[in-house]
N, C-alpha and C positions, 0 to 999 in steps of 0.2 A: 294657628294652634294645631297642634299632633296628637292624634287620637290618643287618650291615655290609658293603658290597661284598668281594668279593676281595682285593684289596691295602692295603686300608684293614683288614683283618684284620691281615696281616702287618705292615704298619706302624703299627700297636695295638703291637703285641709290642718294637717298639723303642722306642719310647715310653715303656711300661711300666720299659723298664730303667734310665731316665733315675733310676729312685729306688733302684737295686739296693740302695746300702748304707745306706737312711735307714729307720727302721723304717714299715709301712704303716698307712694308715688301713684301715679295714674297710669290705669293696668286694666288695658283693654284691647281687645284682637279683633276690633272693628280696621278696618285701613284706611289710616286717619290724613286726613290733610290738612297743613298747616296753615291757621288764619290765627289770627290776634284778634280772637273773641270775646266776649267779657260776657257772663251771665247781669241780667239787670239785680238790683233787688227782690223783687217784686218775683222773677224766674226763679231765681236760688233758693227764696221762703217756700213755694209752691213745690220745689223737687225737692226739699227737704223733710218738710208733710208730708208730699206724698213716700216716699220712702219709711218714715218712721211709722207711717198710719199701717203699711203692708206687714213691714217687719211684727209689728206688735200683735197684728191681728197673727199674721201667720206662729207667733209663738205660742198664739192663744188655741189655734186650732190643730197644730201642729199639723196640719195639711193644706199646702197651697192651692189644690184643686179646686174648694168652693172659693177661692179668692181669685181666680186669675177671669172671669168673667168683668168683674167689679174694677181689676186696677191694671189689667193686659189692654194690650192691642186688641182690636175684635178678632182679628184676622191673625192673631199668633199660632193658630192652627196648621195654617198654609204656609205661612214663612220657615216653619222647621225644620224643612227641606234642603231650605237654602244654604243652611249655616247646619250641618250634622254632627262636625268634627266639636260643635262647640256644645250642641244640646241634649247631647245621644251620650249614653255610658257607650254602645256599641258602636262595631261599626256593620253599617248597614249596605246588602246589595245595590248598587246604584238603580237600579231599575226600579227600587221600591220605593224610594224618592220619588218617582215619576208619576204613579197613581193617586190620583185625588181621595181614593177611597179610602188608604192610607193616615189619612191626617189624624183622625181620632186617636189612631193608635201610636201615634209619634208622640201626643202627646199627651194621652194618657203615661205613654214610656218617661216622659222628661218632666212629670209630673212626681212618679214613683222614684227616679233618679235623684231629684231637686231634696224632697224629703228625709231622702237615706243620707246625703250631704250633711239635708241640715242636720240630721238626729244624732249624726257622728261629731258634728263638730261641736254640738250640745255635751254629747259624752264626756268630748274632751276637757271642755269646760267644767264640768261639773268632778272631773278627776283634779281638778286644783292646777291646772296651768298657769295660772299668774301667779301662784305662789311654789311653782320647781325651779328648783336649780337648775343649773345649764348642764348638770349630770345627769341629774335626773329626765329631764327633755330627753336627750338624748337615748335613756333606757326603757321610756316609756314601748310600752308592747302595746298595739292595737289592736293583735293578733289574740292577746287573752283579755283585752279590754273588754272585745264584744263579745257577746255571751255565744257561747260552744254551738249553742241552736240557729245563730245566724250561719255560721262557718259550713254547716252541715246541712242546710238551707240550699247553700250557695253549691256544692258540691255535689247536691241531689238536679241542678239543671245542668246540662252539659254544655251549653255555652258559659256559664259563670264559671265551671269547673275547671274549662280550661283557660279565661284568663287565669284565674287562679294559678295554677300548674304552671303557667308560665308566670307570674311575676314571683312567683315563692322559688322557682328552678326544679318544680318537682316533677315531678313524671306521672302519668296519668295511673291510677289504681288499676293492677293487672298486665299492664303492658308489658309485652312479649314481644312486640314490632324492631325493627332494628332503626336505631334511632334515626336514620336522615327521613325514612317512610313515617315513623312516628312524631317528628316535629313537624313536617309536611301536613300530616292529617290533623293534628293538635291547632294548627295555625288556619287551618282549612273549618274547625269547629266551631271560630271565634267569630265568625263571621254570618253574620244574621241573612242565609238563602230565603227564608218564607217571609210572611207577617205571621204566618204560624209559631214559630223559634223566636219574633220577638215577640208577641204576647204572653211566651213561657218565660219570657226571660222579665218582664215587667211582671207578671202575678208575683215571682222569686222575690222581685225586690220590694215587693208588697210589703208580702208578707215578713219580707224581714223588718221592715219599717215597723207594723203592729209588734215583732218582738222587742224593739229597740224602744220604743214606746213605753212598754212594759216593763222592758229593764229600767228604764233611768228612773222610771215611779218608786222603784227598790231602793233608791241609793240615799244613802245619807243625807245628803246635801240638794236639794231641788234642784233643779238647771235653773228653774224660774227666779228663785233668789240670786241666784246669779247674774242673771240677765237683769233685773232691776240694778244689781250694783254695778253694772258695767254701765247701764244707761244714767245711771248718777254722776258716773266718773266720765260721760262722754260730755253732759251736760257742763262739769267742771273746766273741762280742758277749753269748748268753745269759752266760756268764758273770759280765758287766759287767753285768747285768740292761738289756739295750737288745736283744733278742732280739725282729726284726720280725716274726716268725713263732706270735708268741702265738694260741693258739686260744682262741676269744669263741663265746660264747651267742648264738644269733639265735631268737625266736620269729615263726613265720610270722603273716601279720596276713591273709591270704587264701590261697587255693589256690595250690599251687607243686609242681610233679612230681606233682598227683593228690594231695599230702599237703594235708589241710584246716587250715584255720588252728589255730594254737594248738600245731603241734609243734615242737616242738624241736630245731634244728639246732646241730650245732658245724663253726665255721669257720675255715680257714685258708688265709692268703695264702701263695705257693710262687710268686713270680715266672716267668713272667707269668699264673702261673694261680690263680685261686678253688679250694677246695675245700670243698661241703659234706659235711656227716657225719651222719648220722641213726642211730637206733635201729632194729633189726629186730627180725624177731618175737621172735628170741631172747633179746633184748637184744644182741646184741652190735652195736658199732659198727661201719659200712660205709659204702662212700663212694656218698653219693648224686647227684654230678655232678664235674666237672673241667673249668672252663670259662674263657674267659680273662677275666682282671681287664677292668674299663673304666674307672676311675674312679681 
C-alpha cells in the first residue's frame, strides 16, 4: 500500500461507500499466501462477535482509544513500526521507527487518525449516501462538508498544511520561492523529522476529532440512527445468505506486523475499514489492526 496524502485519505472513505450495499471482495495489504482454508463455524461466530462487539462499542464512545487494551493485540504498540505505510496518516523519518521510546506516540497518532476516519465517514453517512444519486455522489464537496474550523485547524500545523497544499495543487500562503525550490521544500515539510512534529500533528487531528464530534451533534439526522438502520439491513442481507461481511482465512506469505509468514489471520470488511484478527498467546482471538480498505 502507498502512502496516501491527507485528503486523498478522506476521500478513500467516500469512495469506499460507493459499494455500501454490494457484498465486498477481500481487500487486504497483508502479503497473502495461497492455501484452501476454510474458517470452522465455531471461528467465524467468534470473529464475527468479536467484530460487531468493537464496532458497537467504538460508535458508542466514539473513541477507539479506551477500547484497544480490551480487544487489540497487547503488543500493537510495538508492531506499528512494522507496517507505517498502513497505520500512519504520515510518513515518518525511518529512524523514528527504530526507538522503543516511540511506540506511545505511534500510537496515540493511529489512535487520533482511526477516529478522524471514523468521524468522516459517519459525516458521510449522515449526509444521506444511500439515498444520492449517482449525480449527486459525484458532487458531493467534502471540502465544505467539514466545518470551516477543521480546514483552518488543519492549516494552522505545517505538516497538515502542506499535504493539504499539495493534494488541493495550491501553493503555500505567502510563497515568493521559485517553484522547483518551493515544491522541494513543501515535500521536505510533509515528512515527520522529530516525535516533536508528529506529536503536533496528532494534537491537530485531535482536536479536529472533538470539532467533528461536535458537528455531527448539530445535524439533523443522528449518525446513530443511522448506524442502527444499516445494522438492521446487514442483519437482513445475512439472512438472504448475501451477507458482505463474511469472515475469510488469509495466510501470511511474508512478514506483516512482525508476524512471520505462515500465520494465520481472519478477516473482515466493516466499511470503510479492514479488520485483521489473529490468535494470541492464549488462543483467544484479537484484533490485530483496523485500517482503511483500498481496493
Amino acid at each position: 500500500m502507498n502512502l496516501r496524502p491527507f485528503i486523498a485519505l478522506l476521500l478513500i472513505i467516500i469512495m469506499a461507500s460507493t459499494a455500501m450495499c454490494l457484498p465486498q471482495n477481500a481487500s487486504n495489504d497483508a502479503p497473502v499466501e495461497q492455501r484452501d482454508e476454510k474458517l470452522t463455524p465455531d471461528e467465524e461466530r467468534e470473529a464475527r462477535e468479536l467484530v460487531a462487539h468493537l464496532f458497537k462499542r467504538w460508535q458508542e464512545t466514539e473513541d477507539i482509544a479506551p477500547l484497544m487494551d480490551e480487544f487489540f493485540v497487547t503488543d500493537f504498540a510495538d508492531r506499528l513500526r512494522h507496517e507505517p505505510e498502513i497505520l500512519l496518516l504520515v510518513e515518518l523519518k525511518p529512524e523514528l521507527l527504530l526507538t522503543p521510546d516511540n511506540r506511545d506516540d505511534l500510537r496515540r497518532h493511529y489512535v487520533a487518525m482511526s477516529n478522524l476516519l471514523h468521524l468522516v465517514f459517519r459525516l458521510y453517512e449522515v449526509y444521506g449516501f444511500i439515498n444520492m444519486t449517482a449525480e449527486e455522489r459525484e458532487e458531493f464537496d467534502l471540502k465544505k462538508a467539514l466545518p470551516a474550523s477543521i480546514w483552518d485547524l488543519f492549516k494552522s500545523n505545517p505538516t497538515t498544511n502542506a499535504i493539504i497544499n499539495e493534494e488541493l495543487g495550491e501553493k503555500a500562503e505567502g510563497q515568493t520561492e521559485n517553484p522547483d525550490r518551493s515544491a522541494e521544500k513543501q515535500a521536505d515539510s510533509k515528512i515527520i523529522q522529530t516525535i516533536e512534529q508528529l506529536r503536533g500533528v496528532t494534537v491537530t487531528l485531535e482536536q479536529a476529532n472533538v470539532i467533528l464530534r461536535d458537528h455531527l451533534k448539530t445535524l439533523p439526522l443522528p449518525a446513530s440512527e443511522i448506524n442502527r438502520s444499516q445494522q438492521s439491513d446487514a442483519a437482513s442481507s445475512t439472512a438472504e445468505n448475501t451477507d458482505p461481511l463474511t469472515p475469510r482465512v488469509q495466510i501470511l506469505g511474508s512478514d506483516f506486523y512482525g508476524y512471520p509468514p505462515g500465520t494465520r489471520l481472519i478477516c473482515i470488511n466493516v466499511l470503510p475499514f479492514h479488520i485483521d484478527l489473529v490468535r494470541d498467546s492464549s488462543q483467544r482471538l484479537k484484533v490485530l489492526s483496523v485500517y482503511l480498505q483500498t481496493d
